[in-house]
C-alpha positions in Angstrom: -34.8 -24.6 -36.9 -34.3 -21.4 -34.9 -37.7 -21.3 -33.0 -36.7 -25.1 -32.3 -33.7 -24.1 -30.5 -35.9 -21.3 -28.5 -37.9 -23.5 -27.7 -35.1 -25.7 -26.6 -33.7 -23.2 -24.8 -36.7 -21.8 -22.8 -37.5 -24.9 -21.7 -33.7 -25.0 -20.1 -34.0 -22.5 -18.7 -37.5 -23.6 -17.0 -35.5 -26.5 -16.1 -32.7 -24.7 -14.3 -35.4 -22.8 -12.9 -37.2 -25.6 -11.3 -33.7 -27.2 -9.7 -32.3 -23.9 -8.5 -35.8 -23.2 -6.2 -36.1 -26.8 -5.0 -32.9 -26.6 -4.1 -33.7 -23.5 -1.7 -36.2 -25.1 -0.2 -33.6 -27.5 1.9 -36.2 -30.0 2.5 -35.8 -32.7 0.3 -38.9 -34.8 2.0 -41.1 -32.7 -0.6 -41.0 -34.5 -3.7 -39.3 -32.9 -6.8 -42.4 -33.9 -9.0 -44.4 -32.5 -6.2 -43.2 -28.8 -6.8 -42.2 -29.0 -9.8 -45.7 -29.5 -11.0 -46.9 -27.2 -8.3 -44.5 -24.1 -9.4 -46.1 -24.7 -13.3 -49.5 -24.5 -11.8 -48.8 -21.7 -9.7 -47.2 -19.6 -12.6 -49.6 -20.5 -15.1 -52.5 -19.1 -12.2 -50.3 -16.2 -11.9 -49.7 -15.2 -15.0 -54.1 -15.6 -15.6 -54.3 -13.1 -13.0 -56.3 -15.7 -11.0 -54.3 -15.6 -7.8 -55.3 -13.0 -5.2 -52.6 -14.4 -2.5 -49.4 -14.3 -4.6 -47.2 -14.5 -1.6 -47.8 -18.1 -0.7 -48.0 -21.9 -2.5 -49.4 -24.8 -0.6 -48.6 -28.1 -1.8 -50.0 -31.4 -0.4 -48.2 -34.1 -1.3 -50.3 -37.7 -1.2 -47.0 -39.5 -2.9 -46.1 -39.5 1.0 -47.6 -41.9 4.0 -50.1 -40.3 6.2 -48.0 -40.4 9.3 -45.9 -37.3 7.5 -46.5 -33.4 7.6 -47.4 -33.4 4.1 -48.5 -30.4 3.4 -45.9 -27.6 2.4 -47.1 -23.7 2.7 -43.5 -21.9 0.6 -42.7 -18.5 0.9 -42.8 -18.1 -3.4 -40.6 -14.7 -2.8 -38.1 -16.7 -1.5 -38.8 -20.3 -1.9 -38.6 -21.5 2.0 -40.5 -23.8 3.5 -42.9 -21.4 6.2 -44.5 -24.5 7.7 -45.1 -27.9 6.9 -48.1 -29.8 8.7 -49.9 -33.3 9.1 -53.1 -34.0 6.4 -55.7 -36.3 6.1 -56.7 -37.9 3.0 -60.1 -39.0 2.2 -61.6 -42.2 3.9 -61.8 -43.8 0.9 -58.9 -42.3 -0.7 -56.5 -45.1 1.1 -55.6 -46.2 4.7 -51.4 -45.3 5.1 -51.3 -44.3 1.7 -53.6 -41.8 -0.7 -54.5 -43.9 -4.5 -57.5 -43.9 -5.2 -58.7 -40.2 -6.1 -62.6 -39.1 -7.2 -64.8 -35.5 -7.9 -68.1 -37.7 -6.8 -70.5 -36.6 -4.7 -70.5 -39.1 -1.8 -67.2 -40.9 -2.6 -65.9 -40.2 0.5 -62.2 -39.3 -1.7 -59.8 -36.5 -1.6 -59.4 -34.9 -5.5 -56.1 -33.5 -7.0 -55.0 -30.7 -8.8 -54.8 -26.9 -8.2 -57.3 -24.7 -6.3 -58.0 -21.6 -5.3 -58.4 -21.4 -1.1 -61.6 -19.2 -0.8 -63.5 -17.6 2.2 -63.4 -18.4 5.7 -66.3 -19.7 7.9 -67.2 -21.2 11.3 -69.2 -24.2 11.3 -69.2 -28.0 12.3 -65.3 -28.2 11.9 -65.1 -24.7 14.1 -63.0 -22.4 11.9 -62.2 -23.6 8.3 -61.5 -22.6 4.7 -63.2 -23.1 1.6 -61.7 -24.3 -2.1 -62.7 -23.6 -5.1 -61.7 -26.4 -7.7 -60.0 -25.6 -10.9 -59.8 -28.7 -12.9 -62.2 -31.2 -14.1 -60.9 -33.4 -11.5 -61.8 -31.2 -8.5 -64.5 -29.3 -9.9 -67.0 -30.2 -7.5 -65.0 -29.1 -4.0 -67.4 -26.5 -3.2 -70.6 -28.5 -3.9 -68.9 -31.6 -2.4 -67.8 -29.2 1.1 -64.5 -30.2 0.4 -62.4 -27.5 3.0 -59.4 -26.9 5.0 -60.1 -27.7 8.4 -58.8 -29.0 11.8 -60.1 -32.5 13.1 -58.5 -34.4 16.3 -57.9 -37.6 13.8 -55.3 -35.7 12.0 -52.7 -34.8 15.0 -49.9 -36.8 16.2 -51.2 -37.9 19.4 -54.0 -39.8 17.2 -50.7 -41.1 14.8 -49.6 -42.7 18.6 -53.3 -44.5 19.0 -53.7 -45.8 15.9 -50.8 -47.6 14.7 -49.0 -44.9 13.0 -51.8 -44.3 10.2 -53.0 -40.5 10.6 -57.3 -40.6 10.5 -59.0 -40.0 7.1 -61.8 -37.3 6.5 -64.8 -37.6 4.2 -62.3 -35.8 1.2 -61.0 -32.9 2.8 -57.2 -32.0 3.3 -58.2 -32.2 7.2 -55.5 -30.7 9.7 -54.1 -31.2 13.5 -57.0 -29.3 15.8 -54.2 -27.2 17.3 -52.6 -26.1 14.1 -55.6 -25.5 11.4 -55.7 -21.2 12.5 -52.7 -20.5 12.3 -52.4 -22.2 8.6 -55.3 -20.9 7.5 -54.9 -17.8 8.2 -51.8 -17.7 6.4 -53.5 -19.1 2.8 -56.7 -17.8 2.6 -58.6 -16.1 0.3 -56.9 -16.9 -2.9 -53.5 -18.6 -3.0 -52.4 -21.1 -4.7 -53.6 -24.6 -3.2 -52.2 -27.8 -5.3 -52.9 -31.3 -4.3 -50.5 -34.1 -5.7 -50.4 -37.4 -6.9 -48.0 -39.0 -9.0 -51.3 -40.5 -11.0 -50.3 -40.8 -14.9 -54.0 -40.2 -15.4 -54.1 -36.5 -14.1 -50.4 -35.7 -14.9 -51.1 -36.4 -18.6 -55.0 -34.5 -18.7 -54.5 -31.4 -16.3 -54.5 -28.5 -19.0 -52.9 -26.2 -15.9 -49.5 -28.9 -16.1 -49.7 -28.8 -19.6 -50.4 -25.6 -21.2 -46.8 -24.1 -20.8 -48.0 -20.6 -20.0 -45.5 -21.2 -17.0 -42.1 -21.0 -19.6 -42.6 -17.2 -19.8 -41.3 -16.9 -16.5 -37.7 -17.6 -17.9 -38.3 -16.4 -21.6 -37.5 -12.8 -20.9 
């Protein structure tokens, strides 16, 4: 009965946790669900030791329509919003809206879940940025060339020409031309990088939302 209550209580406090750092944000256009499942992940890659960038979380959240800066880069120190930015979804992901989710070579689909943002390069997309999956759902990024780049189908004078609905990439979480640097930059080489969906398919499988390593932040 007494471990019951701890347990109880932990997860309380995990609770309270949650609400009290959403609530610093002051942007409510970031879904709770969204960052709530992005601070477990984050804690759970923290506590691992896996994250070389603690200072940073970048959440992507494909619950909203294209024509929305989407992704969120938070300051985890203090939990403000640094910078929030337009982002592509794969072509085959959805037109307004991202649903349809795959870790297929050739599927042409954006992939959920946590990763880690890896090395830098120049290349076809000019300057971009690596990920390295960490779920069975995202696995494949690296082999796929899933990266964080710039592309002038993901800025808001293409949201003008094309009937409000931002351009899709071939899976990557693409970014305005003018604006990719500077974010980049700021999350590379191993922060915390979490793509979200509010698909029951993931939620329920991803062994990063689920393991609960993320209650020892409130247990002391």
């Amino acid at each position: 009965m007494e471990k019951t209550k701890m347990k109880s209580s932990v997860s309380n406090n995990w609770d309270q946790f949650v609400i009290s750092s959403y609530d610093c944000l002051a942007d409510t256009s970031l879904s709770f669900d969204a960052f709530s499942n992005g601070l477990k992940g984050y804690y759970v890659l923290k506590e691992k030791g896996s994250l070389k960038q603690e200072n940073v979380l970048t959440i992507v959240d494909f619950t909203q329509h294209s024509s929305k800066e989407r992704m969120y880069l938070i300051d985890m120190n203090s939990f403000k919003v640094i910078k929030r930015s337009l982002c592509s979804h794969g072509k085959n992901t959805g037109s307004a809206m991202a649903t349809q989710f795959s870790n297929t070579n050739g599927s042409l689909q954006s992939s959920l879940g946590f990763f880690l943002t890896a090395e830098t390069y120049s290349g076809k997309f000019d300057y971009a940025m690596r990920l390295d999956g960490l779920e069975n759902v995202n696995s494949r990024a690296r082999e796929r060339g899933i990266v964080v780049h710039g592309a002038n189908y993901a800025t808001t004078s293409f949201l003008e020409r094309n009937g409000g609905v931002l351009g899709r990439s071939y899976g990557c979480p693409a970014l305005p031309k003018e604006e990719a640097s500077e974010i980049i930059d700021e999350i590379k080489e191993g922060s915390c990088f979490f793509i979200y969906s509010n698909d029951l398919n993931y939620l329920e499988s991803s062994q990063i939302i689920n393991g609960k390593i993320y209650l020892s932040v409130v247990e002391a």
